[in-house]
N, C-alpha and C positions, 0 to 999 in steps of 0.2 A: 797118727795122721799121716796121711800118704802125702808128699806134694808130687806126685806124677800129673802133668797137667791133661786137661780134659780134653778129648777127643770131640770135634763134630759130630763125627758118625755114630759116637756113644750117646750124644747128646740126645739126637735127633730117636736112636732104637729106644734110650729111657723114656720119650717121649711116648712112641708106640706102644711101650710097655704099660706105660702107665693110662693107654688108650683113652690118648687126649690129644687132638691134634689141631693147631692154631690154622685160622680161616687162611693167614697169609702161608702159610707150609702149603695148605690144601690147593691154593691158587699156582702160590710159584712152582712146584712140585707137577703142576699140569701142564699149565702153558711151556712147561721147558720140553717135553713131547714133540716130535716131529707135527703130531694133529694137532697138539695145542697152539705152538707156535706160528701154524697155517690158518689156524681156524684166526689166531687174534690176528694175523695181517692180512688175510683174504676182507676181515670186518676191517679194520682199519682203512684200508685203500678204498675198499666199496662206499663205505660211509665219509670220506673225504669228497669223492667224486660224486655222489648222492647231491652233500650240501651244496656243492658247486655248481652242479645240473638245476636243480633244484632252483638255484640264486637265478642261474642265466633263464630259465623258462620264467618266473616272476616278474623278472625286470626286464625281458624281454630282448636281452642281451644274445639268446638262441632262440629262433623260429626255425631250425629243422623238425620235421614233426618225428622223423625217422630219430632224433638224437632223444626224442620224447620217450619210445620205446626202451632205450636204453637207462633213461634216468630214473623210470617212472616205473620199470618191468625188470631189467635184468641187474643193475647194480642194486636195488630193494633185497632180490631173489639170493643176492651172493653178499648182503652184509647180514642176512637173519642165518643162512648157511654156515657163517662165519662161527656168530653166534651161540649155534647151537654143535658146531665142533667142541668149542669148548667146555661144556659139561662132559662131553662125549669122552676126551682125553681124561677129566679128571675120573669119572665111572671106570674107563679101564686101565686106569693106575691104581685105583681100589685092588679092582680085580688081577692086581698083580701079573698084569699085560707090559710091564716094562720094569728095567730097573729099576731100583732105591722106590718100590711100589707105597702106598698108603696102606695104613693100616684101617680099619672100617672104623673107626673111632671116632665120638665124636668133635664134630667141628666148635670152637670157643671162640667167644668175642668176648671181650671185656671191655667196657664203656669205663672203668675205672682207668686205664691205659691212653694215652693222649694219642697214642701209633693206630689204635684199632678206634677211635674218635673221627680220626683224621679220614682213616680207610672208607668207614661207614658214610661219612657224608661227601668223600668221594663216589660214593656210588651211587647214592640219592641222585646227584650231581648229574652226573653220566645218564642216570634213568630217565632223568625229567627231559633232560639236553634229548637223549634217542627219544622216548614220547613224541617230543615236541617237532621230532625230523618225519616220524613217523605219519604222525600224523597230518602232516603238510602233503607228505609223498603221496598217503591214501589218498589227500581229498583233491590230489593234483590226478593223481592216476586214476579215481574213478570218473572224473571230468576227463578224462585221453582217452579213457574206454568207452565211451558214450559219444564221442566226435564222430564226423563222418569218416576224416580221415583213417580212423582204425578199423574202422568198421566195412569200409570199401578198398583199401589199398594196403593195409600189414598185408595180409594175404594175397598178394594182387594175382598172380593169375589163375585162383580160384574165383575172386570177386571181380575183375578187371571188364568182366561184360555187365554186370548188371553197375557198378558204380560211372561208366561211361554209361551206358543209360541215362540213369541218377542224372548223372552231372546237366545232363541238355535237355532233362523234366521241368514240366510246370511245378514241379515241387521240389525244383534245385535246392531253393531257400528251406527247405523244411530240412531237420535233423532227421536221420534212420531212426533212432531211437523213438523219433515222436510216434510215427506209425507203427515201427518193430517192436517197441518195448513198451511205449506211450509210461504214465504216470503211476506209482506208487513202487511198492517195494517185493508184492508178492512175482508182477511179470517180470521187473528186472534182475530175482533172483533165477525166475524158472531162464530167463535169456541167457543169464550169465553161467548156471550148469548145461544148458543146450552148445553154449560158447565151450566150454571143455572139451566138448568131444566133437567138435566143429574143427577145435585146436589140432586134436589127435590126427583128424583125419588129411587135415593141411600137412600136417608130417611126415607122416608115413603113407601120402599118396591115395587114402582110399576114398578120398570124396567124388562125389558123381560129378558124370561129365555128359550133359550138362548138368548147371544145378537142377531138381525137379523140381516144379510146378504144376498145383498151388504149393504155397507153404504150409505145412499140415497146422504147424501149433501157431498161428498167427492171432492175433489178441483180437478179439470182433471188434467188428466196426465201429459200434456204437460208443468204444474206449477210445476209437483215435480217431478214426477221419472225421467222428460229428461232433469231432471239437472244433472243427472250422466247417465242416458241412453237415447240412442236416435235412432230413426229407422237408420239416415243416416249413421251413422256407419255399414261397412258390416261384417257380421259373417260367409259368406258361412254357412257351413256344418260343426254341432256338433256332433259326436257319442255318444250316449243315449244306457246302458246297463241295463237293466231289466234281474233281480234275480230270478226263483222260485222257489218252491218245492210243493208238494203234500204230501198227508197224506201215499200216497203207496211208496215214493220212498221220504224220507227226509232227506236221506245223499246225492244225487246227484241234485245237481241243473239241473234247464231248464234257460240257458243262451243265450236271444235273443239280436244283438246290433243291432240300427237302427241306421240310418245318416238321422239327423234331417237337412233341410231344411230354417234355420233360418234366411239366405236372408239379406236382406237391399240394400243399395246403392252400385251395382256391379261397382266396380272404372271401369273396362275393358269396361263395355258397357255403364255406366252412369243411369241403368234404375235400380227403384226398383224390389228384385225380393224377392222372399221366404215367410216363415209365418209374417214375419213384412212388407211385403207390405201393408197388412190391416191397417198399421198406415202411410205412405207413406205418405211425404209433396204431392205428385203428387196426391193420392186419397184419397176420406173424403166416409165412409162408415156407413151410418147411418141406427136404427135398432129399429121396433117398439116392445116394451117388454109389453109382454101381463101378466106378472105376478112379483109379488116383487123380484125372485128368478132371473129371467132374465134368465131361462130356457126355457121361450115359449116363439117364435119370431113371430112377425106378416109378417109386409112388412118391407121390404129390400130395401134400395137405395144405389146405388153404381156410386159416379161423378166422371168422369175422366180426367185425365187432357186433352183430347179433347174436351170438352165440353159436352160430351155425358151422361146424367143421366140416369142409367139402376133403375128400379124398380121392386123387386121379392114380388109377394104374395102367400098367401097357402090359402089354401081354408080346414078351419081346426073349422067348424063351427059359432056359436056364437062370439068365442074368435077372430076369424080375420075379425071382423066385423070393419067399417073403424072407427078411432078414438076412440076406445077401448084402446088402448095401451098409454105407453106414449116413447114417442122418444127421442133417444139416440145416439149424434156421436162417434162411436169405440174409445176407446183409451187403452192403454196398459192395465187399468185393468180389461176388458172386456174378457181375455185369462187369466191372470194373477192374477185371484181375492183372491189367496192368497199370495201374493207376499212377506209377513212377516210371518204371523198369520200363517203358516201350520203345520196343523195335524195329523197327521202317519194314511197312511191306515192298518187295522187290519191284515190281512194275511202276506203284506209285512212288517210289523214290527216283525211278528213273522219268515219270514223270513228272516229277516236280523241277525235276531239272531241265528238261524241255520246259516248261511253264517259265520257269525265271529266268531262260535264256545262260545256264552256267553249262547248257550243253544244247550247242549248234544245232538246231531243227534243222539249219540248211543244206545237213551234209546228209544225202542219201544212204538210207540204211543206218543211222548212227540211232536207232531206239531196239532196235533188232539185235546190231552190234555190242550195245552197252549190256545187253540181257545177257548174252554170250558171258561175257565177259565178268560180271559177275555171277553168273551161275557159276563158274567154270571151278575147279575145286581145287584149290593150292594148298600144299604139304603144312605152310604158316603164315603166320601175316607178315613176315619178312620177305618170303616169297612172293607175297602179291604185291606189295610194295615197288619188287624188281620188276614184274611181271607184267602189269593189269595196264600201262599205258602203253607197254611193247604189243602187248596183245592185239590192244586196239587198232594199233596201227596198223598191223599185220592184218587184219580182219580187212581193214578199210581197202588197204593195198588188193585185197584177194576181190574183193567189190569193185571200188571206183579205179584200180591201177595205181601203180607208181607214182604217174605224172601228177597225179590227183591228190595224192598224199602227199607229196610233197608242194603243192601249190597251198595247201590248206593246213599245212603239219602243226603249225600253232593254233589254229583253233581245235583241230583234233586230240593236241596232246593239254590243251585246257582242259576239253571236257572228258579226258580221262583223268585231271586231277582228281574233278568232281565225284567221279566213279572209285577212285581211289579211297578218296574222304569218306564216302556212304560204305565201302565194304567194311573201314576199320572202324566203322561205327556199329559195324554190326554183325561182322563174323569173328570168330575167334578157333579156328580149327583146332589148337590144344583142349579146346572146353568142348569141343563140338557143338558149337553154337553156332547156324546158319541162317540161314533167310528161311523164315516159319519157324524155327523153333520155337519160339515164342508168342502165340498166337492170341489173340485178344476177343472176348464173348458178347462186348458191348457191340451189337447191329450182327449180319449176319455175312460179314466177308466169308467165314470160313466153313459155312454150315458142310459143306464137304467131308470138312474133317471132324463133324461132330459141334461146333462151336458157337458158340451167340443164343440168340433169341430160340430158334427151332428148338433147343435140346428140350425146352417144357411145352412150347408152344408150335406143335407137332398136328394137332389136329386127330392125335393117336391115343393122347391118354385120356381116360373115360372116368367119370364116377359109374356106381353099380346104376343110376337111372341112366347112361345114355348121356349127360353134358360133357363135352370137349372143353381143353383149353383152346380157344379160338390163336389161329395164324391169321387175321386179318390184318392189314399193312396197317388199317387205318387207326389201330389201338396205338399205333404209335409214331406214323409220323403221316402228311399228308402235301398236298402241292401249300408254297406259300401264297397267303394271300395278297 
């Protein structure tokens, strides 16, 4: 019998030898690793500050929404990191990547041992406890990823034009999600892979500028707007008044009202009628779009609830050649394509401001000048901010003189607040987003640029007998009574 006493290092090789290696060697043996050790503190520190985040957005202790991002997105993202450091380190201790390595042997637990008892239902322990954090965080963070706030402002100045939009829409009160993503599980997954690479391109800079419109993969109508609107409802006849002024005459408005034609499901006769026939359960009207803008129409189909399929084509070159387009059935946002996102057309915003009196009709030439003035093209909006009331004045100076400007400088430099307020509402030169970029198809402001009503209703596209789509005003709106 030998008494030379026994070595560790012996202990631990007759282990190896006998390729048997206890779960607690296999654990301590990793985490003592430089990865190990990182992976369990980078998890420890993340999942303290998790629960803590976590407490404060529940109890309402944190309302930064920005502190949301961190609780809900990057301490999550760096305690599963943590996490899976940890196998990582004990794999390449296996693989004999460090000192005093593991042998491949396998792992033992013995439930007869009070130590490996102990161990086991510390882990359970720990399991249920992260579950239990986990899944607070998920159903805290898919509720942060469906808010407006993340949706219009993480990204802000990629989104920072259309969520100012948003914000002073008649559908302020609505969620993005209702319209962008609306109900069930199939769009909010397709949103949420579209959201990936939306991610990507906020990073590394390559998303458009501006954003384009329409929105190509937008959920039809019939999933979200006609959850609160719907053709079958009737509206008769709205009166629609238009404001203007001219640069010769800018204290007296030109005040035209029309009676719009707005239609639906007449209860008295049963039949659709007005501008929301075109979504009519009775008719499907479908439209080949020869361009991303959906300003140039090909061919026209129109089924009615008779059975009868009318077909309109134009004979408009190249572009209405067959199967050039791609097809599209009408639905609400097809008239409607700014239904949230709208942004002031230029003259009538400087007209509105003559109307309400937040800019001086008195002062000669200030409708003329305020054009100027916003037209005029600044490097940022920090720059117009400096700019857009010096301008004015200078303008005014070059007009009425010195003397004049300074007799009137405070109403002058009011109504260049107002002018001030309407640009940042609606330019953003990093986005290239300016006056008309965003242009609207309901009525025919912009038929110019291809836009509104005329693009079907042209007088040009023909069935093979010779019938037009009529341009008559009076299909849709007329004097009121």
């Amino acid at each position: 019998m030998s008494d030379r006493k026994s070595d560790p290092s012996e202990s631990r090789r007759g282990t190896a030898d006998n390729n048997s290696v206890t779960w607690q060697e296999q654990i301590g043996l990793s985490v003592k690793t430089p990865i190990g050790l990182f992976g369990i503190g980078i998890t420890t520190i993340c999942f303290t500050l998790t629960v803590l985040g976590l407490f404060g957005h529940v109890t309402g202790l944190i309302e930064n929404q920005y502190a949301a991002i961190v609780t809900f997105l990057l301490f999550p993202s760096g305690m599963i990191f943590g996490l899976i450091l940890i196998p990582v380190a004990g794999y390449m201790r296996r693989k004999k990547w460090f000192k005093d390595s593991l042998t491949s042997g396998t792992v033992v637990v013995d439930f007869g041992k009070s130590q490996h008892r102990k161990g086991v239902a510390l882990f359970l322990v720990l399991s249920i406890v992260n579950l239990a954090v986990f899944s607070l965080v998920v159903y805290e963070a898919y509720h942060f990823t469906e808010s407006d706030f993340f949706c219009g402002a993480v990204c802000h100045t990629v989104m920072d034009p259309e969520y100012t939009a948003y914000q002073r829409s008649s559908h302020a009160k609505v969620g993005c999600v209702s319209c962008h993503i609306g109900s069930g599980a199939e769009w909010y997954v397709k949103a949420k892979l579209s959201g990936l690479r939306q991610v990507k391109a906020a990073i590394d800079g390559s998303y458009s500028r501006p954003i384009p419109a329409p929105v190509e993969h937008l959920r039809p109508a019939q999933d979200t707007c006609e959850q609160c609107h719907w053709p079958e409802k009737f509206h008769g006849k709205k009166i629609k008044q238009f404001i203007s002024f001219s640069n010769d005459d800018q204290e007296n408005p030109e005040i035209q009202d029309i009676a719009l034609h707005i239609g639906g499901r007449n209860p008295l006769t049963d039949t659709f009628e007005g501008i929301h026939w075109h979504v009519s359960n009775d008719v499907k009207v479908e439209y080949e779009s020869l361009d991303d803008t959906r300003t140039l129409i090909g061919r026209i189909k129109v089924s009615k609830p008779s059975g009868v399929t009318e077909e309109y084509s134009i004979d408009n070159g190249e572009d209405g050649a067959e199967g050039k387009g791609r097809w599209r059935t009408m639905d609400c946002v097809d008239c409607h394509n700014r239904p949230t996102h709208v942004y002031d057309d230029l003259e009538e915003k400087v007209d509105f401001g003559l109307y309400s009196k937040k800019i001086n009709a008195q002062i000669p030439g200030i409708r003329e000048d305020s054009l100027t003035v916003l037209q005029k093209e600044y490097t940022s909006r920090k720059e117009a901010q400096e700019q857009i009331v010096e301008t004015l004045l200078s303008l005014q100076a070059e007009r009425n003189g010195a003397d004049f400007v300074a007799e009137n400088e405070q109403s002058i430099i009011s109504s260049g607040g107002y002018l001030l307020q309407s640009y940042l509402g609606n330019v953003w030169p990093a986005m290239k987003v300016t006056w008309g970029t965003y242009k609207g198809h309901n009525g025919h402001r912009y038929e110019e640029d291809g836009y509104g009503c005329f693009r079907c209703h042209d007088e040009e596209h023909t069935t093979e007998f010779g019938k037009t789509i009529s341009q008559s005003c009076d299909l849709c709106h007329d004097e009121p009574e």
